[in-house]
Backbone as a printed PyTorch tensor [residue, N CA C, xyz], in Angstrom:
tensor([[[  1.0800,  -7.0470, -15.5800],
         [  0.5070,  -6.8190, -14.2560],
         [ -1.0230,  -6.8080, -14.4130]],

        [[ -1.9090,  -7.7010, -13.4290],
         [ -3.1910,  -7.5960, -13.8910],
         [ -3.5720,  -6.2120, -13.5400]],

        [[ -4.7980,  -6.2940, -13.9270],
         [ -5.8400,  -4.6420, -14.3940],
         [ -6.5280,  -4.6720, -12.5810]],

        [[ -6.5270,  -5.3130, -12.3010],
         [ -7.1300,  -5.8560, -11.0150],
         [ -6.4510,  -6.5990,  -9.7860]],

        [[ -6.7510,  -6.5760,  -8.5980],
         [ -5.3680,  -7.3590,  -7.5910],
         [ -6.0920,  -8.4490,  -7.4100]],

        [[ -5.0190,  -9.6750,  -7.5930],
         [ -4.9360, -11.0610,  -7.8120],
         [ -4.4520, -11.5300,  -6.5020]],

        [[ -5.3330, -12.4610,  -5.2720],
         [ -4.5730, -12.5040,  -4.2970],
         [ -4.4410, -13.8400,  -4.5300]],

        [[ -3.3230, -15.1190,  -3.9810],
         [ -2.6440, -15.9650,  -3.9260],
         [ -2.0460, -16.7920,  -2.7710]],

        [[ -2.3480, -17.7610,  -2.4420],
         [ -1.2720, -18.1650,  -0.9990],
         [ -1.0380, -19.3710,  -1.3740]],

        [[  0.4420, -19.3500,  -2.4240],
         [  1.4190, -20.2560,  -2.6020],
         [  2.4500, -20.9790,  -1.5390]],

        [[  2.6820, -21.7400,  -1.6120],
         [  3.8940, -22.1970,  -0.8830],
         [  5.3250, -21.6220,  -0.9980]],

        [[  5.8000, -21.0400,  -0.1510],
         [  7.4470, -20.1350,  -0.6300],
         [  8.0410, -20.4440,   0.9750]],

        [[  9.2960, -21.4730,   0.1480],
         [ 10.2770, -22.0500,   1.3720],
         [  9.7630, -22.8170,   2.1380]],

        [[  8.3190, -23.9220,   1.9120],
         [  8.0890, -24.8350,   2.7580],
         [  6.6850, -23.4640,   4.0110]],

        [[  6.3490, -22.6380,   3.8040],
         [  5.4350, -21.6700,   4.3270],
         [  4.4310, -21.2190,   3.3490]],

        [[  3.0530, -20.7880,   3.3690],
         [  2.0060, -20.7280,   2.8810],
         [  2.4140, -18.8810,   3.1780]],

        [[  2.5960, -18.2340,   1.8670],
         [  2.3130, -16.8970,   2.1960],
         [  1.2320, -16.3310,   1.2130]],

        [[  1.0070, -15.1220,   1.7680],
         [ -0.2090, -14.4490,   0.3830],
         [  0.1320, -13.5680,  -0.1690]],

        [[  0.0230, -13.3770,  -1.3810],
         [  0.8950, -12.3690,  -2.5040],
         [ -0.0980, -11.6180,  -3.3000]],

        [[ -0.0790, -10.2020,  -2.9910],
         [ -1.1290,  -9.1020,  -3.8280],
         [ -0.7860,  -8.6430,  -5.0200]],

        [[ -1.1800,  -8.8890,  -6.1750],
         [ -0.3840,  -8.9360,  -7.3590],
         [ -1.1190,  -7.9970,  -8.5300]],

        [[ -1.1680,  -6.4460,  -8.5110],
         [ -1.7930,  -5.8470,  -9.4140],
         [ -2.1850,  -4.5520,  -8.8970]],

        [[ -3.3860,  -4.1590, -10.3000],
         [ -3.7960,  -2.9500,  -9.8890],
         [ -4.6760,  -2.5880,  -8.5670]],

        [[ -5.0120,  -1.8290,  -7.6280],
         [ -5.8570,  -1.9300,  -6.8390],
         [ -7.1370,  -1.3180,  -7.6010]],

        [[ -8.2210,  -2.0380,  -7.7010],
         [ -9.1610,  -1.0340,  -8.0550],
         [-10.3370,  -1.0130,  -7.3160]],

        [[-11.5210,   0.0690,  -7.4700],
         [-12.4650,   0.0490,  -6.7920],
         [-13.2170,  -1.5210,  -6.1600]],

        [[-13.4510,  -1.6810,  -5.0050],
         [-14.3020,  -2.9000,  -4.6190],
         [-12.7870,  -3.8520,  -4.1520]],

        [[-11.8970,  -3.7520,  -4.3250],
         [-10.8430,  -4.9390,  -4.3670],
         [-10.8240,  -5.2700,  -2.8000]],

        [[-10.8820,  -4.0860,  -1.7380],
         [-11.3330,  -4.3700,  -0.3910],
         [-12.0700,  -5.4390,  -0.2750]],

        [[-13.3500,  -4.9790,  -0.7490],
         [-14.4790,  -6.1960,  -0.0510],
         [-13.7460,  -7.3570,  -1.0820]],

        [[-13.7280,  -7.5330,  -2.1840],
         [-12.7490,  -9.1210,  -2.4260],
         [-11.9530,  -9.6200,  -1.4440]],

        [[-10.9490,  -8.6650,  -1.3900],
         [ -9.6290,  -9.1070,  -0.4740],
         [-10.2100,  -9.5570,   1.0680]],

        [[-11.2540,  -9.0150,   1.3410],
         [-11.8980,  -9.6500,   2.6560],
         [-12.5900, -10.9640,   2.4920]],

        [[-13.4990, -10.8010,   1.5110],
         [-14.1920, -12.3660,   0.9570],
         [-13.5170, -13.2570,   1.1900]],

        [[-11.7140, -13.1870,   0.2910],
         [-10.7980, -13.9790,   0.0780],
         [-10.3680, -14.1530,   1.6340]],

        [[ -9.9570, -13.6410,   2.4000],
         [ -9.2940, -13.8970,   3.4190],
         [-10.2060, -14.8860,   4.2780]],

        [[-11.8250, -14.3940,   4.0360],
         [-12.2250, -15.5060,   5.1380],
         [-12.4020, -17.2630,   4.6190]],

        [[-11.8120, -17.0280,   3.5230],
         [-12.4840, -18.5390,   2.7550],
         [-10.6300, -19.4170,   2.8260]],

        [[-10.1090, -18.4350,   3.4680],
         [ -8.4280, -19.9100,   3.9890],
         [ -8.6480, -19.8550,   5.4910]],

        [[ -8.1170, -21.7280,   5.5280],
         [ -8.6540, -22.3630,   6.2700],
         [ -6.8990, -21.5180,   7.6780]],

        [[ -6.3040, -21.4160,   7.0920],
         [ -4.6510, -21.1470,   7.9400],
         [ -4.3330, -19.3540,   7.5650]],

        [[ -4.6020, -18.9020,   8.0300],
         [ -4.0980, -17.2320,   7.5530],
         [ -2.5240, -17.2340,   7.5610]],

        [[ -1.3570, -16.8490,   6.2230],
         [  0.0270, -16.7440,   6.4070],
         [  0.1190, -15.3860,   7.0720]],

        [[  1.4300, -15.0990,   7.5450],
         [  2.0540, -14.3830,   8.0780],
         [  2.5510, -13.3160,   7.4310]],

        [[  3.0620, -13.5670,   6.5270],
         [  3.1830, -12.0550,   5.5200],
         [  2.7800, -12.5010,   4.5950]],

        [[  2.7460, -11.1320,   3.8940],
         [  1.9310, -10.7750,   2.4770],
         [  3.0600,  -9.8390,   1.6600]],

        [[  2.9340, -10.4970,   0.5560],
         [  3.9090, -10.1360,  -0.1990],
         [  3.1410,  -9.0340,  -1.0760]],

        [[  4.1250,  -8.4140,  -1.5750],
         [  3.3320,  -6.8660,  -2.3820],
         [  3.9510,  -6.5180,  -3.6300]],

        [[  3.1680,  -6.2180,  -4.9940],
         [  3.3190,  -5.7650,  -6.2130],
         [  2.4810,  -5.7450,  -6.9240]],

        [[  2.0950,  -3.9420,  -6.6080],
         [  1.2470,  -3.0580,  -7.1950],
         [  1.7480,  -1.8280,  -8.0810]],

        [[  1.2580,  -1.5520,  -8.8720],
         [  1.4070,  -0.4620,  -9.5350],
         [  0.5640,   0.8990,  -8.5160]],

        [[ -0.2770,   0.6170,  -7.8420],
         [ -1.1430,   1.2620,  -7.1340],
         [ -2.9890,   1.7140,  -7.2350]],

        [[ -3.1920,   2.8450,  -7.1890],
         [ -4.6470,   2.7780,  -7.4000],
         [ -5.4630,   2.8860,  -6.3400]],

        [[ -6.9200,   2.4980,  -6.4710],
         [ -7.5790,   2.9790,  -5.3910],
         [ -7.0660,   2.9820,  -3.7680]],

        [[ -7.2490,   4.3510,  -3.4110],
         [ -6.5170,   4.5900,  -2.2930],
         [ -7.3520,   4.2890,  -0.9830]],

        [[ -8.6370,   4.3670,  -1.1990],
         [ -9.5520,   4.2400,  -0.1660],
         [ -9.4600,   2.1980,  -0.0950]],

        [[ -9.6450,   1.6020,  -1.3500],
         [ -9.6710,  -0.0160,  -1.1380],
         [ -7.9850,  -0.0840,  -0.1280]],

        [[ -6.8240,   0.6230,  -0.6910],
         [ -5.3670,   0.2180,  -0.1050],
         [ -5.7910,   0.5710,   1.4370]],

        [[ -6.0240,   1.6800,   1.9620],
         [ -6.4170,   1.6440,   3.4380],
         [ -7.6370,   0.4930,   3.9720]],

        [[ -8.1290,   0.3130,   3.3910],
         [ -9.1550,  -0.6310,   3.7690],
         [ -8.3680,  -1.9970,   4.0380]],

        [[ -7.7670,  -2.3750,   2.9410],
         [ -6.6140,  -3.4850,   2.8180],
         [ -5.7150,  -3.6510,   4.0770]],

        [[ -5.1040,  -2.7850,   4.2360],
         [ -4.1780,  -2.9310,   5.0170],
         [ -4.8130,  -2.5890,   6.3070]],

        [[ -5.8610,  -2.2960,   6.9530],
         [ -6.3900,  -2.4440,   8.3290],
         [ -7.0820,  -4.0860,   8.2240]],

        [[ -7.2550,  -4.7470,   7.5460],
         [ -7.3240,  -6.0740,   7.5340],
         [ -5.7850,  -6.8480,   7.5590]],

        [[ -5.0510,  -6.2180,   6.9030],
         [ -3.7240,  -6.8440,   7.2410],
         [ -3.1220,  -6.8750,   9.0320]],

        [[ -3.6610,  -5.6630,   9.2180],
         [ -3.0570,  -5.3540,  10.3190],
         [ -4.1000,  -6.2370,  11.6830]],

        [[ -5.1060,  -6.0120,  11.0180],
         [ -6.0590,  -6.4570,  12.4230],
         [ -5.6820,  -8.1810,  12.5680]],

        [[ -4.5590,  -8.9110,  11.1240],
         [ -4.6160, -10.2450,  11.6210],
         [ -3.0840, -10.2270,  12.0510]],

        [[ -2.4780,  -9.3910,  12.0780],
         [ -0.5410,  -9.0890,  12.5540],
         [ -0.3110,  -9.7280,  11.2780]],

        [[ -0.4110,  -8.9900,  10.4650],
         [  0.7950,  -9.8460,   9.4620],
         [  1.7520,  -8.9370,   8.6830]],

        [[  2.6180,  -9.6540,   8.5270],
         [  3.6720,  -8.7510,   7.9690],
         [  3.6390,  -8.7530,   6.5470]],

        [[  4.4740,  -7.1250,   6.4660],
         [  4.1400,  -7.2460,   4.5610],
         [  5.7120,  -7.3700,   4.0720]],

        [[  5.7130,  -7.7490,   2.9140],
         [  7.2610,  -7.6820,   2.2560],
         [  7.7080,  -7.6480,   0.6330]],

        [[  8.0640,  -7.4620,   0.5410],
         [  8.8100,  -6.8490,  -1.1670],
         [ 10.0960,  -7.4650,  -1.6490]],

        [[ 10.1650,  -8.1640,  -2.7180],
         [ 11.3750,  -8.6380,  -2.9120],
         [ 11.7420,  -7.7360,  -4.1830]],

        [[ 12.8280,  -8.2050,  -4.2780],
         [ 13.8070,  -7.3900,  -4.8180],
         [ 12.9930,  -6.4820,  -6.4080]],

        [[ 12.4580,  -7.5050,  -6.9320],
         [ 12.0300,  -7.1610,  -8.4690],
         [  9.9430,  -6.5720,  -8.3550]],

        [[ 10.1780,  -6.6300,  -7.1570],
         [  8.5720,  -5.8990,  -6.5060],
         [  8.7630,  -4.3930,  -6.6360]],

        [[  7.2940,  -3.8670,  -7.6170],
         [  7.0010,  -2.4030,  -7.2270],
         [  5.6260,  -2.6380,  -6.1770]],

        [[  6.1510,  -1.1450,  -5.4810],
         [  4.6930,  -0.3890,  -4.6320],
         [  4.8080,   0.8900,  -5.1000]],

        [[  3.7000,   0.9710,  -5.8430],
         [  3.7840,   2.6760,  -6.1240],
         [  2.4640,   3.2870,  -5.7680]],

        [[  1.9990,   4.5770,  -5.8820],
         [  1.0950,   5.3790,  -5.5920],
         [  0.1550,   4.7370,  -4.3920]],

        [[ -0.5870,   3.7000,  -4.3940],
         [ -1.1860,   3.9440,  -2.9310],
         [ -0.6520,   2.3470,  -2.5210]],

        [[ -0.6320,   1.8660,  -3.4750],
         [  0.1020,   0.4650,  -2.6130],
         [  1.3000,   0.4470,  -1.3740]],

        [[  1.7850,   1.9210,  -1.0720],
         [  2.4610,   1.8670,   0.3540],
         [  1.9280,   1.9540,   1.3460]],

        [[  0.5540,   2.2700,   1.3490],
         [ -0.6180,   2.1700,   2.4360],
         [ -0.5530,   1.0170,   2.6440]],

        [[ -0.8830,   0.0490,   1.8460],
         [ -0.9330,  -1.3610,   1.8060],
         [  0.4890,  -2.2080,   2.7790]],

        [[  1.9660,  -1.5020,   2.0770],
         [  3.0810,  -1.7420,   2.5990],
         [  2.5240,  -1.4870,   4.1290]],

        [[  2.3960,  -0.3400,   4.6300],
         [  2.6170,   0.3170,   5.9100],
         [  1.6990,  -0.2900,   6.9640]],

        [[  0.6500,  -1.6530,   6.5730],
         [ -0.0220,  -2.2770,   7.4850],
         [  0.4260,  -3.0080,   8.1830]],

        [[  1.8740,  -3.4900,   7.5820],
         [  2.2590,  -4.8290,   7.9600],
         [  3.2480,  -4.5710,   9.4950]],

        [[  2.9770,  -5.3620,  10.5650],
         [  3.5490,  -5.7050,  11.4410],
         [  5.0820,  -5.1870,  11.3650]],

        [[  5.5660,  -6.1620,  10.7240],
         [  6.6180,  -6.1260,  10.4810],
         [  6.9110,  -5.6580,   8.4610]],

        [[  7.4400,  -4.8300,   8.1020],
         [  7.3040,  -4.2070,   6.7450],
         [  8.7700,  -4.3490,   6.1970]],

        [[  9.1910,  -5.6140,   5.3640],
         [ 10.2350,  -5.8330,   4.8610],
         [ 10.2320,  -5.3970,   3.6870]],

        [[ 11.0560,  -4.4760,   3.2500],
         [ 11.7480,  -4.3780,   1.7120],
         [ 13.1110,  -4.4050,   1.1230]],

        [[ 13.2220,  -5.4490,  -0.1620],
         [ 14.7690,  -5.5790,  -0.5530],
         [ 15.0450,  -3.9450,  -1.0910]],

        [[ 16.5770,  -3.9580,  -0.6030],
         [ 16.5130,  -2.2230,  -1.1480],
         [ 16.3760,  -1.8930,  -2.4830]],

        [[ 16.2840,  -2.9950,  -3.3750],
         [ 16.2140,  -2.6120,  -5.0830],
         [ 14.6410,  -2.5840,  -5.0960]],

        [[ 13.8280,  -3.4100,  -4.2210],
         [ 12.0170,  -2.8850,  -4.6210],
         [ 12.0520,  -1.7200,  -4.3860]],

        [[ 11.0040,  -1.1650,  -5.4130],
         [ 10.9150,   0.2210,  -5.8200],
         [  9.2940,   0.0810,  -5.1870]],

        [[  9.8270,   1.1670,  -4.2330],
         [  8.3840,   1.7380,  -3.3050],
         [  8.2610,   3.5040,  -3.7260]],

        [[  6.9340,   3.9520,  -4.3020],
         [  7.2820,   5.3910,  -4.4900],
         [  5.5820,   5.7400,  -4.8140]],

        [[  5.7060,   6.9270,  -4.4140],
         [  4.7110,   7.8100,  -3.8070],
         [  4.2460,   9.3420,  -4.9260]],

        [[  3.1090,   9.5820,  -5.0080],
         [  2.6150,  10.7570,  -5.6350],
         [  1.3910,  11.1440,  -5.3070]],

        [[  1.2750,  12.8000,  -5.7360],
         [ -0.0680,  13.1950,  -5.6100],
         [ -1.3260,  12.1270,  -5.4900]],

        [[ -2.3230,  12.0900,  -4.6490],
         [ -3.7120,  11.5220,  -5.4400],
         [ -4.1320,  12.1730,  -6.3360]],

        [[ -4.9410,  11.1100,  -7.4880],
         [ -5.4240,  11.4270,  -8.5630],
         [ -6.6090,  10.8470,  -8.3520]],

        [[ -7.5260,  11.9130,  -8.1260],
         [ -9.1440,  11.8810,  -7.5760],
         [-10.3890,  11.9840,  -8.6850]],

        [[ -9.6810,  12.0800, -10.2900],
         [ -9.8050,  12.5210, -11.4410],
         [-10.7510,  14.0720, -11.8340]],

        [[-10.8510,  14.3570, -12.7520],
         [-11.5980,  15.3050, -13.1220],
         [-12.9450,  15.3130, -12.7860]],

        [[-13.2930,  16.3810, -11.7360],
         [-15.1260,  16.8350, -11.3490],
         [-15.7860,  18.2800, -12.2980]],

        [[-16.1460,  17.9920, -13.2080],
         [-16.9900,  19.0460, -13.5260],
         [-18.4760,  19.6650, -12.7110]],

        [[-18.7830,  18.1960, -12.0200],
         [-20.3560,  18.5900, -11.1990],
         [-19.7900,  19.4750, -10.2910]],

        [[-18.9460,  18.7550,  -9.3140],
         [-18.8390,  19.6600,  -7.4830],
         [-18.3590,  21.0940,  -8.0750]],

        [[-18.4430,  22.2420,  -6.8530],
         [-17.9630,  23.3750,  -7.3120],
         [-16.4340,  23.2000,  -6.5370]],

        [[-15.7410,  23.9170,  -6.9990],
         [-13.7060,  23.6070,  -6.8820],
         [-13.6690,  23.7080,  -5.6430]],

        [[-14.6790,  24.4910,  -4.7200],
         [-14.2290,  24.2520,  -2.9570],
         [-14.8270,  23.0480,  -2.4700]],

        [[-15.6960,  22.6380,  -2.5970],
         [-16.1540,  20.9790,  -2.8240],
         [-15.4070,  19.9330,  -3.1070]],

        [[-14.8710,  19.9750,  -4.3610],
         [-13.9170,  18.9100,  -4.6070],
         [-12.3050,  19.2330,  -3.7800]],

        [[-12.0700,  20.6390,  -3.5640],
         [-11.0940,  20.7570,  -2.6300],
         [-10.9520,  20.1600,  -1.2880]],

        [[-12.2650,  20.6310,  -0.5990],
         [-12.5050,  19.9040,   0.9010],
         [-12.2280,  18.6550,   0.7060]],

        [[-13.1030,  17.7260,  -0.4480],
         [-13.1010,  16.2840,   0.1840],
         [-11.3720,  15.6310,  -0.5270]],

        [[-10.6240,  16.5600,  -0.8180],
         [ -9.2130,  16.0360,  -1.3520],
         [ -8.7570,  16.3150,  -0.4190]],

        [[ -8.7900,  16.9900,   0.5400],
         [ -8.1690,  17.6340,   1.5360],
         [ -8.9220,  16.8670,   2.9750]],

        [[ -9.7750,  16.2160,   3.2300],
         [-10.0920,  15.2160,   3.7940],
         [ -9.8880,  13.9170,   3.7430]],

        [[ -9.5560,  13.3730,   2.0990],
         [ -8.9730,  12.4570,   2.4220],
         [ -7.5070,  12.1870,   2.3660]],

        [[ -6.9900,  13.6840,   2.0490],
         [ -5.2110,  13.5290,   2.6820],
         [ -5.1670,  13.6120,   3.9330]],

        [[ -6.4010,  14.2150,   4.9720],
         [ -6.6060,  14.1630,   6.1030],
         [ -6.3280,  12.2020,   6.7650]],

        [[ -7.4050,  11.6620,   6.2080],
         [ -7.6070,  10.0400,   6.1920],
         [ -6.1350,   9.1540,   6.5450]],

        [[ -5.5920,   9.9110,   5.1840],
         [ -4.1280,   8.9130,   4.7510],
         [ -3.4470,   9.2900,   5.9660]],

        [[ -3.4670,  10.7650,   6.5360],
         [ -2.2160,  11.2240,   7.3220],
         [ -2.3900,  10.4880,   9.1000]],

        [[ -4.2620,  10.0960,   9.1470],
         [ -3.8520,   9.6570,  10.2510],
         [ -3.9280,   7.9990,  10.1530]],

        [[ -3.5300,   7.5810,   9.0770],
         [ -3.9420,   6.0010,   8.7180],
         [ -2.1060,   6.0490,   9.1000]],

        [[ -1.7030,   6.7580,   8.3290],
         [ -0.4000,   6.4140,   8.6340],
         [  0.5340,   6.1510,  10.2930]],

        [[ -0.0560,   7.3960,  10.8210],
         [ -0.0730,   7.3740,  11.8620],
         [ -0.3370,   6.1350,  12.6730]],

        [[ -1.3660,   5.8870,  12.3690],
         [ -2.1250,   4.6670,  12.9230],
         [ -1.2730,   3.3070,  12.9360]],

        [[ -0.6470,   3.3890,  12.1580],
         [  0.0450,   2.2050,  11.4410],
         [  1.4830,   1.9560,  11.7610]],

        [[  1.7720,   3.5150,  12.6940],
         [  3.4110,   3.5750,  12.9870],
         [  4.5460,   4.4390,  12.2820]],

        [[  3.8280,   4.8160,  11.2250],
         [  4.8170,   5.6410,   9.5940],
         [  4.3920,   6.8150,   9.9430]],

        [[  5.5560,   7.4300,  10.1400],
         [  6.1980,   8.7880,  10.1250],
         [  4.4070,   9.7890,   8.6370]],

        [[  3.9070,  10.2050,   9.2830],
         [  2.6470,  10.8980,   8.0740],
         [  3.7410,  11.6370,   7.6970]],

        [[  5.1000,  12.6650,   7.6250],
         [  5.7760,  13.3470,   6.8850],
         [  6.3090,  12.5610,   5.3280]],

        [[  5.8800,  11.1170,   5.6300],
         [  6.0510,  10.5100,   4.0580],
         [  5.1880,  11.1350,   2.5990]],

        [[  4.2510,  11.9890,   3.6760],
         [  3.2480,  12.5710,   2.8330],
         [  3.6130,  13.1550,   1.7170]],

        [[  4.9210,  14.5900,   2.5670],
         [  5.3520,  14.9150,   1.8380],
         [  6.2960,  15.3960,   0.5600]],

        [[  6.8940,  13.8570,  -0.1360],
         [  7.0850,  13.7590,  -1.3540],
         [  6.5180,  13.3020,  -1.9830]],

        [[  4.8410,  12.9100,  -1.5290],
         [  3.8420,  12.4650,  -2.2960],
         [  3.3810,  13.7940,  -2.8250]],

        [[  2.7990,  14.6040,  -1.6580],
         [  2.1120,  16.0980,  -2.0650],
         [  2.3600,  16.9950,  -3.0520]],

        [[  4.2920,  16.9050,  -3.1680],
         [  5.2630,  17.2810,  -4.0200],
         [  5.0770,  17.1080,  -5.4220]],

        [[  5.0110,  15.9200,  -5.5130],
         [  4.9220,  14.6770,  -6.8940],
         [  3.3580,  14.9110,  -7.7380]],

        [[  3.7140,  15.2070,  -8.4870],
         [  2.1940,  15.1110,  -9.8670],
         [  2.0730,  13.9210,  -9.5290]],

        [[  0.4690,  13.7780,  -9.8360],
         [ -0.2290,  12.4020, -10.0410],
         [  0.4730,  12.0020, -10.9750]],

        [[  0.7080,  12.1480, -12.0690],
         [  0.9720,  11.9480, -13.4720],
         [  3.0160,  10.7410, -13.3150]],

        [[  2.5720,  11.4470, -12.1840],
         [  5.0240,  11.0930, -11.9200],
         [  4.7000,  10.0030, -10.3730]],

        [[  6.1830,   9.6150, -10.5300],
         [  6.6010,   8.8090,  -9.5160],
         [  7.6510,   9.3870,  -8.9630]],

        [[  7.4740,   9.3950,  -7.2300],
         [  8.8140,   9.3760,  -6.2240],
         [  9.0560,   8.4330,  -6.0970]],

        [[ 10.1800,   7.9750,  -5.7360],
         [ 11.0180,   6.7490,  -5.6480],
         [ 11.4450,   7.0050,  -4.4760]],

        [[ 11.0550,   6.3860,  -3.2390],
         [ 11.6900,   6.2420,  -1.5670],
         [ 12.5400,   5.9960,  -1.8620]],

        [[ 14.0710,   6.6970,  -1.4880],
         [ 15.2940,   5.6780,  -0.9970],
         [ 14.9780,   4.7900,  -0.2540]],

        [[ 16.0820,   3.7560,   0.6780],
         [ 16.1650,   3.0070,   0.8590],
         [ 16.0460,   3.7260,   2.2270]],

        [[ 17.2370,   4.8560,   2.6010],
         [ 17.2910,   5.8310,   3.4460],
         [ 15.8640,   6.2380,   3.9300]],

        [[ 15.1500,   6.7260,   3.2580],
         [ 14.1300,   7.6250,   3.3530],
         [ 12.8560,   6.6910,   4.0520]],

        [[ 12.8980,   5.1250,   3.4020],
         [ 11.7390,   4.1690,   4.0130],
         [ 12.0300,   4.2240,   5.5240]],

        [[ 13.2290,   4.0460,   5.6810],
         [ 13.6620,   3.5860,   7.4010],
         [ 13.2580,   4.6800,   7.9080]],

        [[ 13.9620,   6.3140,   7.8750],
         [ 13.0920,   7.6100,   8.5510],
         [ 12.1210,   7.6980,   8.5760]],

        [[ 10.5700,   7.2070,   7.5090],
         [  9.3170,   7.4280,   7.5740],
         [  9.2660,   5.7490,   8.2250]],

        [[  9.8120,   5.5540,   8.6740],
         [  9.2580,   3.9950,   9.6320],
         [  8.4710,   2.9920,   8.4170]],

        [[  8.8570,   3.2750,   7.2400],
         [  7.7810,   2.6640,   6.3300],
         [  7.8650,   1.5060,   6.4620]],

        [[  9.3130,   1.2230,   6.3070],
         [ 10.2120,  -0.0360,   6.6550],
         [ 10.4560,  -0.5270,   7.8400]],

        [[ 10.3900,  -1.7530,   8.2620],
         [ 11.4880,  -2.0460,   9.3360],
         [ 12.4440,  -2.2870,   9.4980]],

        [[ 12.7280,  -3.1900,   8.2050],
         [ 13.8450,  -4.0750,   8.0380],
         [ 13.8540,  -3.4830,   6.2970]],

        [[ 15.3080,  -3.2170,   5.6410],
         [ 15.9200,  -3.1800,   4.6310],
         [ 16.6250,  -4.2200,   4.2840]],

        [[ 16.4440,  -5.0730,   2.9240],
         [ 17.5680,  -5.8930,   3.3630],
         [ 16.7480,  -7.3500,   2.2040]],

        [[ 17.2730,  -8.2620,   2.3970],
         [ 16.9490,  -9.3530,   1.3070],
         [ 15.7120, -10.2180,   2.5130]],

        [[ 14.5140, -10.2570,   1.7530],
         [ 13.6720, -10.5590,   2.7720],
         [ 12.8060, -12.1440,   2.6600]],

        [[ 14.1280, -12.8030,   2.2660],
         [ 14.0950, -14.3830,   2.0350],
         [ 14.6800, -14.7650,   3.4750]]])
């Protein structure tokens, strides 16, 4: 999996789609925007497999997904983990096969020795503020929050299949060929 997200718009089934393929890391927003304005045809969905990562670039991401309607989707042997379901939750329409593994944990904001602990508290607690109304924004149940909140940075939740459809993460379950 690259160290970095790799975007792509291959041909799959005779259709031009775009496929996010990696880590998210700092700056990958403004790429992923660069990239979008330099195709001449924007596809319709966007395919997803991330390990996860910067959480502020994944919201950024996916309000560009959303501002062009496009749908996101996951096939079967696709992960979304830690913030790459932000990314999932932009899409119009949000397909996942029920074997992609979509799953959720604490943010990991890393170690501050400068700020004092109510400092670095507030702004963790502002930007779970961010996520809860991005989600919102987007249609997904913000109670997805909490088996993220639950979850060490360090670990992975694993959405059922069940659990995507109640947090609206999903629309459709199901083989998304």
């Amino acid at each position: 999996m690259p160290d970095r997200l790799t975007f792509a718009t291959p041909q799959w089934q005779g259709e031009t789609v775009l496929t996010l393929t990696g880590r998210i890391a700092e700056g990958d927003a403004t790429r992923f925007n660069d990239y979008l304005e330099t195709l001449e045809t924007l596809p319709s969905r966007a395919y997803l497999n991330s390990p996860g990562g910067s959480v502020s670039d994944a919201l950024t991401i996916g309000r560009a997904l959303r501002a062009r309607d496009m749908n996101t989707v996951m096939s079967a042997s696709d992960i979304c983990l830690s913030a790459c379901p932000y990314i999932l939750a932009a899409g119009v329409s949000r397909i996942a096969d029920a074997d992609a593994m979509i799953g959720v944990h604490q943010h990991y904001f890393g170690q501050n020795t400068v700020l004092p602990a109510f400092v670095a508290v507030e702004q963790i607690q502002r930007g779970q503020g961010e996520v809860m109304s991005y989600l919102q924004e987007m249609g997904v149940d913000p109670l997805m929050m909490r088996p993220a909140l639950m979850t060490p940075s360090d670990e992975i939740y694993l959405l059922t299949p069940a659990e995507r459809s109640t947090y609206r993460l999903t629309t459709t379950d199901g083989d998304p060929e």
